[in-house]
C-alpha positions as CSV (number, residue, x, y, z in Angstrom):
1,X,-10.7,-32.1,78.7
2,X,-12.1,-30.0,75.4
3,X,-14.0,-30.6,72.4
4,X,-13.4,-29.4,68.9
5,X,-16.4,-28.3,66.9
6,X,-16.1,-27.0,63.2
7,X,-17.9,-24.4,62.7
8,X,-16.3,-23.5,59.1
9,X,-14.2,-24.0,56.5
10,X,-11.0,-24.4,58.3
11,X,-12.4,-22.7,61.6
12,X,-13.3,-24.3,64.8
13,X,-14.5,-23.7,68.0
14,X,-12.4,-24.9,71.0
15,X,-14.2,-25.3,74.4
16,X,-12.5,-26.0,77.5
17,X,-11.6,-25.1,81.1
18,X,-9.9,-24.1,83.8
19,X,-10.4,-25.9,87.2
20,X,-11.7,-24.2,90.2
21,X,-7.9,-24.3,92.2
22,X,-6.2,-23.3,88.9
23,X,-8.6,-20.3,89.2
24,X,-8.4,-19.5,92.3
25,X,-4.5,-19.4,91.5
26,X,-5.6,-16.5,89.0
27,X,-7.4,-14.8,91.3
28,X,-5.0,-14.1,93.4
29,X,-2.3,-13.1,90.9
30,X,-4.6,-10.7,89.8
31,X,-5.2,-9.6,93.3
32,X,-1.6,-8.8,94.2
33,X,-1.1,-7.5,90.7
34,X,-4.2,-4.7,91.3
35,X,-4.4,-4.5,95.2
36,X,-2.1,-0.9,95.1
37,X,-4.3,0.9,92.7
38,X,-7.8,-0.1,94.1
39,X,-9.6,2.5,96.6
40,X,-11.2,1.1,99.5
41,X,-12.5,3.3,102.2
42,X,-10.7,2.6,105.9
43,X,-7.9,1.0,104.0
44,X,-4.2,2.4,103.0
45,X,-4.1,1.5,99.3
46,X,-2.6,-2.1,99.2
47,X,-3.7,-3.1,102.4
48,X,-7.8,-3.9,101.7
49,X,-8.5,-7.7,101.7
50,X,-9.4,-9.2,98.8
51,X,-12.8,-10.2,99.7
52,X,-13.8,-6.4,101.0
53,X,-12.5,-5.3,97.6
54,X,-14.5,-8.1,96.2
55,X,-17.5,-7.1,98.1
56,X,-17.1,-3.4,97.8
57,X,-16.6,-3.8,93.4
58,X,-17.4,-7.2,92.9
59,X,-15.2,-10.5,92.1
60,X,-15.2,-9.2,88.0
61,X,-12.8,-6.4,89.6
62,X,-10.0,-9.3,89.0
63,X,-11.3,-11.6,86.1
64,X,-9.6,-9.3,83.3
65,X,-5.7,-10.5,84.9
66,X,-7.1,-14.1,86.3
67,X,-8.0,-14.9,82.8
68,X,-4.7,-13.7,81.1
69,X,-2.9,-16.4,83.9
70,X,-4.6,-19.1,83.4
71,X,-5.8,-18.8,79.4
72,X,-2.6,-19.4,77.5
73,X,-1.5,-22.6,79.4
74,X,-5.3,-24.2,79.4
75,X,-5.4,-23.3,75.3
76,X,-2.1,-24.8,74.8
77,X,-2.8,-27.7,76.5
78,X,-6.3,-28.0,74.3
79,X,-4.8,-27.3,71.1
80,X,-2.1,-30.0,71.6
81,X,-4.8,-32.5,73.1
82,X,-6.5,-32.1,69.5
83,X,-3.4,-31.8,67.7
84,X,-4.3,-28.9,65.9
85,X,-2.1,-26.5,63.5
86,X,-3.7,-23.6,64.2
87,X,-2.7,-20.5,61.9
88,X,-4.9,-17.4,63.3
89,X,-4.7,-15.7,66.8
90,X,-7.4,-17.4,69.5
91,X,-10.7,-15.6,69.4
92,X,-11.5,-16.2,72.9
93,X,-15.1,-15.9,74.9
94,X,-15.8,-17.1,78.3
95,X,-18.7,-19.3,78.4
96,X,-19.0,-20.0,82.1
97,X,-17.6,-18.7,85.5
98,X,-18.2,-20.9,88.6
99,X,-16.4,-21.0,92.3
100,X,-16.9,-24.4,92.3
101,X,-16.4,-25.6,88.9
102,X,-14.0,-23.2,87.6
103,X,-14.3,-21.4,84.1
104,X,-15.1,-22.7,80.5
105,X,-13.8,-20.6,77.1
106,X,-14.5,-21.0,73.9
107,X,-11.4,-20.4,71.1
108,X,-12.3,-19.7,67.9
109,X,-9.1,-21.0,65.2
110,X,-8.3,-21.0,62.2
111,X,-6.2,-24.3,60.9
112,X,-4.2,-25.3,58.4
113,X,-5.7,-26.5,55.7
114,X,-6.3,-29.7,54.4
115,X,-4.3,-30.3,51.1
116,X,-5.0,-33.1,48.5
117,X,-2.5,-33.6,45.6
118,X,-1.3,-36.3,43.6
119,X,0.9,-36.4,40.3
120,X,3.7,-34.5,41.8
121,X,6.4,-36.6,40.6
122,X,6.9,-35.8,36.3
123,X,6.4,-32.2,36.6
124,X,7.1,-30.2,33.6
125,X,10.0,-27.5,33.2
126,X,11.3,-25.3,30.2
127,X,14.5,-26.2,29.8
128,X,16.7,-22.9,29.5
129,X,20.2,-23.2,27.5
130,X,23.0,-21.7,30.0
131,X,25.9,-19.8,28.0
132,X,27.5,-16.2,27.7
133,X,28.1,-13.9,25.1
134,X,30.6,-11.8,23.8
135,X,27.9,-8.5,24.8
136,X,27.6,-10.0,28.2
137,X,31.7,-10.2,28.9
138,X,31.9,-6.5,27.1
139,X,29.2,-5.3,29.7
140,X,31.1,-7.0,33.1
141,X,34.5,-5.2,31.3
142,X,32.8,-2.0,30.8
143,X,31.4,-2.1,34.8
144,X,34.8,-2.3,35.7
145,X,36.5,0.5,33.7
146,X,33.9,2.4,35.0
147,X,35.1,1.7,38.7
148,X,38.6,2.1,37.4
149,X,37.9,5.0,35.7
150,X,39.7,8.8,36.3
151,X,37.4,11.6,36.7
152,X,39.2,14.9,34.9
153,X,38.1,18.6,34.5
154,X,37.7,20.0,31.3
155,X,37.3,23.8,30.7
156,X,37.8,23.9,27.1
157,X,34.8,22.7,25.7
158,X,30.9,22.7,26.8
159,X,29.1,19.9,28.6
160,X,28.2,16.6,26.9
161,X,26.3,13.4,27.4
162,X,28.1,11.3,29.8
163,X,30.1,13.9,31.7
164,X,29.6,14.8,34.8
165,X,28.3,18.3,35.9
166,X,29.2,19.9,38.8
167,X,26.1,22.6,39.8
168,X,24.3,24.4,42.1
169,X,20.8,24.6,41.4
170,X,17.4,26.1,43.2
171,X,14.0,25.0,42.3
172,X,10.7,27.1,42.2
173,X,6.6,26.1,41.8
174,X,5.0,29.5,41.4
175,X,7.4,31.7,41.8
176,X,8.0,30.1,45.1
177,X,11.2,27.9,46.3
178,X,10.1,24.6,47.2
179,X,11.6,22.1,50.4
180,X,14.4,19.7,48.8
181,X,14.5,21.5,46.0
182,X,18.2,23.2,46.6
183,X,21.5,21.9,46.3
184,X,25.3,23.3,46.0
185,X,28.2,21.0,44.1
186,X,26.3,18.5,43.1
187,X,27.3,16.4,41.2
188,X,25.1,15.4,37.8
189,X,25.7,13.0,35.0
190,X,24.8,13.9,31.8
191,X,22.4,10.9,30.3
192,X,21.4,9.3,33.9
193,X,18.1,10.4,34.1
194,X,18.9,10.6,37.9
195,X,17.0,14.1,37.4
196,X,13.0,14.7,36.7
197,X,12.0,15.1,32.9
198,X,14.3,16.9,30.6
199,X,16.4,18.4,33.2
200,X,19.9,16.9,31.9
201,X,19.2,17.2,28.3
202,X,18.8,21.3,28.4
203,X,22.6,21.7,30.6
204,X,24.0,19.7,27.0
205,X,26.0,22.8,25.4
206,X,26.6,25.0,28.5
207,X,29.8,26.2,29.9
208,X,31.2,26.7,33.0
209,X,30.6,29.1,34.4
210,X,27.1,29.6,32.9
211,X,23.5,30.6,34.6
212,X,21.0,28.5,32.8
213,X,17.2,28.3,33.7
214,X,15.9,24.9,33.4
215,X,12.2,24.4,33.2
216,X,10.4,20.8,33.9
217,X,7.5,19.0,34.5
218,X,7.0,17.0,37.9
219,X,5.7,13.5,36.9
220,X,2.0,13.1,38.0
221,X,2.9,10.3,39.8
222,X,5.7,12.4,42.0
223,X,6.1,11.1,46.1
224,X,5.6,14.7,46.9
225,X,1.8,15.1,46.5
226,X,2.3,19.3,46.3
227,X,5.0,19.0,43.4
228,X,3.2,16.1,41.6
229,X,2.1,17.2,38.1
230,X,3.2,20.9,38.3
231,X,5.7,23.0,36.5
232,X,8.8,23.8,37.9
233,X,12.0,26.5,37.2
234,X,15.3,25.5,38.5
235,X,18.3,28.1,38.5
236,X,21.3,26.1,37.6
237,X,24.9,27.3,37.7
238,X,27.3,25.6,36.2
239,X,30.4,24.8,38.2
240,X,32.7,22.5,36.5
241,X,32.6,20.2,34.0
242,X,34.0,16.7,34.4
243,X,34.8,14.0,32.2
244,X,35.4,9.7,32.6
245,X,38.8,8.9,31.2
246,X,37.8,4.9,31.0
247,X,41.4,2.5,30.6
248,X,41.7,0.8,27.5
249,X,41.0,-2.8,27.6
250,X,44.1,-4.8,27.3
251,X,46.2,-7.1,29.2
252,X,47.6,-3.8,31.5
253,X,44.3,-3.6,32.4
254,X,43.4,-7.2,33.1
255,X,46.9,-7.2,35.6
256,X,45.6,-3.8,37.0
257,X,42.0,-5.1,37.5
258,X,42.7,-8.8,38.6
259,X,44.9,-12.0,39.4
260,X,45.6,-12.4,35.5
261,X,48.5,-11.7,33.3
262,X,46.6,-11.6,29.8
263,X,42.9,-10.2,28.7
264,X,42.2,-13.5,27.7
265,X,42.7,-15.4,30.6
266,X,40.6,-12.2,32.4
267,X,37.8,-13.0,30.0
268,X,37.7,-16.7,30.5
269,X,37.4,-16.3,34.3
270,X,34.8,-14.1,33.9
271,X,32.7,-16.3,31.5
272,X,33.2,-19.0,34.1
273,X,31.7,-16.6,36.8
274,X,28.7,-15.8,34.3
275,X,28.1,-19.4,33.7
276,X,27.7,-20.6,37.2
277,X,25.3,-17.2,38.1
278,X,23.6,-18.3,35.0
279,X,23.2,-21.6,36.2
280,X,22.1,-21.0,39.7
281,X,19.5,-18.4,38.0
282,X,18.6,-21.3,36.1
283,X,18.1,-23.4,38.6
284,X,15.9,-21.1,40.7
285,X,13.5,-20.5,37.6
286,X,13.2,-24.4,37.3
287,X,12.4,-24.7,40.8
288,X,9.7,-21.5,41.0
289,X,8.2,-23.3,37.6
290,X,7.9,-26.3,39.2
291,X,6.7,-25.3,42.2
292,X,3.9,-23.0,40.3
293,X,2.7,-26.2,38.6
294,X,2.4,-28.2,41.7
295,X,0.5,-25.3,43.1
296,X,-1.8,-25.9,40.5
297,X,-2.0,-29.5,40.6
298,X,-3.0,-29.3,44.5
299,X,-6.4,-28.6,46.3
300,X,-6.5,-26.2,49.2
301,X,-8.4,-23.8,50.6
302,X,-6.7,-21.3,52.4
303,X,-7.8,-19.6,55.0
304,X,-7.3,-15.6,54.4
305,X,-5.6,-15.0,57.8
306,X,-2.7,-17.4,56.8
307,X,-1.8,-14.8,53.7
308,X,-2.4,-11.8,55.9
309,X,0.3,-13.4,58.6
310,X,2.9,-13.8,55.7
311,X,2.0,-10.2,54.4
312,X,2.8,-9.1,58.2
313,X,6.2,-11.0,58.1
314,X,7.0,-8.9,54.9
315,X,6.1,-5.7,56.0
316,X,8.2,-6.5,59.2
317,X,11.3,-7.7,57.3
318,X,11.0,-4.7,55.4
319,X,10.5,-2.4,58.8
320,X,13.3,-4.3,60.0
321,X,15.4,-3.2,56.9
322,X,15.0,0.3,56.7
323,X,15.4,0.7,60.6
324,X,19.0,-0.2,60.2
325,X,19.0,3.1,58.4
326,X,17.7,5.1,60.4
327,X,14.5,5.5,58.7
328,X,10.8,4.7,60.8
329,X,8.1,2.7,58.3
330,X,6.1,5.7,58.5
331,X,8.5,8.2,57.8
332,X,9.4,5.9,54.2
333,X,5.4,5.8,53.7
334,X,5.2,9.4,53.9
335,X,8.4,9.8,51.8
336,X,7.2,7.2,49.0
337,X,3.2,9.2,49.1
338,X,2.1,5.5,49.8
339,X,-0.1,4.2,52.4
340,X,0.2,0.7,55.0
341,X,-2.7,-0.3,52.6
342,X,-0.8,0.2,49.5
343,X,1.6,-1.6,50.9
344,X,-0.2,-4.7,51.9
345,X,-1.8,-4.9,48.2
346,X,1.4,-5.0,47.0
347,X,2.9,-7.8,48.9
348,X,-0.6,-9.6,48.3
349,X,0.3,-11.5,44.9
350,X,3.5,-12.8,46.0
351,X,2.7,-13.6,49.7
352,X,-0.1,-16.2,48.8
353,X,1.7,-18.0,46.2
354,X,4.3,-18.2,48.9
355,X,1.5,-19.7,51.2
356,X,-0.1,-21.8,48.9
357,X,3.6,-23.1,47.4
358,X,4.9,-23.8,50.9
359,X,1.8,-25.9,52.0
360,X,1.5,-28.1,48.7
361,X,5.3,-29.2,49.6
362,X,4.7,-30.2,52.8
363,X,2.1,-32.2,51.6
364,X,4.2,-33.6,49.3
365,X,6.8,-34.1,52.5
366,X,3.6,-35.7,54.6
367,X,2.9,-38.3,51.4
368,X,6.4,-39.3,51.2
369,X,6.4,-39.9,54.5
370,X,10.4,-38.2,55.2
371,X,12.1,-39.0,58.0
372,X,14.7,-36.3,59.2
373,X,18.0,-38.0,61.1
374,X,19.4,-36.5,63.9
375,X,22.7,-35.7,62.0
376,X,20.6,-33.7,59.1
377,X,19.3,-31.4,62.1
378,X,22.4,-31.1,63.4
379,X,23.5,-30.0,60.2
380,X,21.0,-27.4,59.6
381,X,22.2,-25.9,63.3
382,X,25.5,-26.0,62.4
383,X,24.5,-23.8,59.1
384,X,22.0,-21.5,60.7
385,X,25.0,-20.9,64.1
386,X,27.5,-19.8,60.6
387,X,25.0,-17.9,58.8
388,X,24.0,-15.9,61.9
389,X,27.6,-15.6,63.6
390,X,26.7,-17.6,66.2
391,X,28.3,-20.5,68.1
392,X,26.5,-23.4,67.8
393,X,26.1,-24.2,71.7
394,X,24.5,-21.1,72.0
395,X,22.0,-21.7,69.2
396,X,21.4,-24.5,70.9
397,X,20.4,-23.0,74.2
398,X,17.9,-20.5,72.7
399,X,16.0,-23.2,70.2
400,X,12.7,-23.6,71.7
401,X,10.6,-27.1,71.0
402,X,8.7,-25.2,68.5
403,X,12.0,-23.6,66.7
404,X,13.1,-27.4,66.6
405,X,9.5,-28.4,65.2
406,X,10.1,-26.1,62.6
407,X,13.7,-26.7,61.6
408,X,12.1,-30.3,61.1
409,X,9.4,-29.0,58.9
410,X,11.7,-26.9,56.9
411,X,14.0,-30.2,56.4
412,X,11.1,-32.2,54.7
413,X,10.0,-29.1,52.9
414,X,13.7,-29.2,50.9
415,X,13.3,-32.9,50.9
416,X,9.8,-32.4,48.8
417,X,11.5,-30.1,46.4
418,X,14.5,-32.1,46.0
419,X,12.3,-35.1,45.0
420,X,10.0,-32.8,42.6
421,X,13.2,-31.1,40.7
422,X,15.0,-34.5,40.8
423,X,11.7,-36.2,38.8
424,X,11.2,-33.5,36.9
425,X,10.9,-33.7,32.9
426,X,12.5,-30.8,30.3
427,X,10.9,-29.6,28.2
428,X,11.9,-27.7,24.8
429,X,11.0,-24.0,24.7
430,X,9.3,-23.5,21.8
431,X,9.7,-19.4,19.5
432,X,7.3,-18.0,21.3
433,X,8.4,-18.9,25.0
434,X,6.3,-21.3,25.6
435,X,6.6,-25.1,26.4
436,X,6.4,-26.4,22.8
């Protein structure tokens, strides 16, 4: 048996216990588990029964390991006795220690909030006009004649904006060369601003062949604390000067570049590409609109640790990402002059709306009272097993009761948004931007 008292908003206090036999079962475990490394006088180490050693140090000498046996089964068991949705790590105290009635703990929870909402169906959007223009199929020609461009040497005439420099360079703060600040055929383009400051503009007008000294200023906001804000000379030769010869945009082109005979038909495929990015874009800002406005319309108060958890699952994402390079979370931290802190500010904003957005649709879900069929889940296995590469059998094997739980609540949660975007109501943007 336990018993749920609220102590707080969203917090309560779990008590319950552990019989005597199931602790005595912990005992032991923690027994075997320490016998080796406990001392006891007249005894090889191992070989001291547990009730000298308990004489000798006292029973306390094995709670620590009894209590991590038997806890997580005998909090499980409480938290699904009171069906709670708990959101926060236990906080866990024990309250009582007996040989003959066992042990009583307390849990202290945090839960999922409470969320009341109504008028979710009718939701305003801005209704955004989907089309491309002739600037929009110039720029998706001109990124590929830059792919398809030829890159070509020029000796007869000094460097310009938009060719490519080919330099060694060494930098200097005080007289005094500075770590990263060397680097041999490298290769510059000429307008990029891939380089601090001015540094491209004063190589315009060189020659190969040239020794020019480039002086800069490090932004003040520079990931290299001793550089940030300080003067710099870099020594620059000029090795080579290279040029993009782009292709001319005509139908040898479109046959070069794609499946199509003439430039026209090139251009009407890729204003058919624009249109459906366009309207999936589209379609995302209608759904984050909607979903801010039934944020709004809801009532919750959310406890902090749930946007602290999602902040975690970010930073971990993230940790997860960069590892694939080769590159540690503290090594990019140290790299970017930013701290875990920073970092946890910065995925603040984004991480509660998150929260806040995916526990107003579940409410909606819990209203409408969805039901999710055994071939929907199936589905949604079959999809995850091809997203991840995997065969669906073997998804299968490794989805816990709680994965399933959660497939299930992620089901409704499309279901909720589905029914918001479907009763939706456009409406006109007005000169400004804003719903007229």
């Amino acid at each position: 048996m336990s018993t749920v008292e609220k102590i707080d908003v969203n917090k309560l206090k779990i008590t319950f216990s552990v019989s005597a036999e199931r602790f005595e079962e912990g005992m032991q475990y923690s027994y075997n588990k320490n016998k080796k490394r406990i001392n006891v006088q007249g005894f090889r180490k191992g070989k001291a029964p547990r009730k000298i050693i308990e004489l000798q140090y006292g029973k306390a000498v094995f709670y620590d390991d009894a209590f991590n046996f038997v806890l997580p089964e005998a909090y499980d068991a409480a938290v699904k006795e009171n069906n709670l949705e708990v959101v926060s790590r236990p906080d866990v105290d024990v309250e009582e220690i007996s040989d003959t009635e066992g042990v009583t703990f307390t849990a202290e929870v945090y839960i999922k909030p409470e969320v009341k909402i109504d008028d979710y169906k009718g939701l305003n959007y801005t209704k955004k006009e989907v089309k491309v223009d002739d600037e929009e199929i110039n720029g998706e020609i001109d990124k590929i004649r830059e792919k398809n461009a030829r890159i070509m040497s020029i000796s007869d005439r000094p460097i310009q904006s938009g060719d490519i420099a080919v330099i060694d360079f060494e930098g200097f703060v005080d007289g005094a060369a500075f770590d990263g600040g060397k680097g041999e055929d490298y290769e510059l383009e000429i307008g990029s601003h891939s380089f601090i400051d001015n540094f491209e503009d004063q190589l315009i007008g060189k020659n190969v062949g040239d020794d020019v000294d480039v002086n800069v200023t490090f932004p003040e906001e520079y990931h290299q604390k001793d550089l940030a804000g300080k003067p710099a000379l870099f020594k620059v030769e000029i090795k080579d000067i290279k040029f993009k010869e782009l292709p001319e945009v005509n139908d040898e082109f479109a046959q070069d570049v794609s499946e199509f005979d003439t430039l026209d038909e090139y251009k009407k495929d890729i204003v058919a590409k624009l249109l459906v990015q366009k309207q999936k874009d589209a379609d995302n800002a209608k759904e984050e609109e909607l979903i801010s406005a039934l944020v709004k319309k809801a009532e919750m108060n959310v406890p902090q640790v749930m946007i602290e958890n999602e902040i975690d699952n970010k930073i971990n994402e993230f940790q997860s990402g960069i590892s694939r390079q080769g590159l540690s979370l503290d090594m990019y931290l140290k790299y970017m002059g930013q701290s875990i802190e920073n970092m946890r500010e910065a995925y603040r904003i984004v991480s509660e709306q998150q929260v806040k957005s995916r526990l107003a649709l579940e409410a909606v879900a819990k209203k409408e009272n969805f039901v999710i069929s055994e071939e929907e889940i199936e589905a949604e296995i079959n999809r995850i097993a091809k997203a991840y590469g995997m065969e669906v059998e073997k998804l299968k094997e490794v989805l816990r009761d709680s994965d399933r739980k959660n497939l299930v609540k992620d089901l409704e949660v499309q279901k909720a948004l589905k029914l918001i975007v479907d009763n939706a109501v456009a409406v006109e943007a007005s000169d400004n931007g804003e719903q007229a």
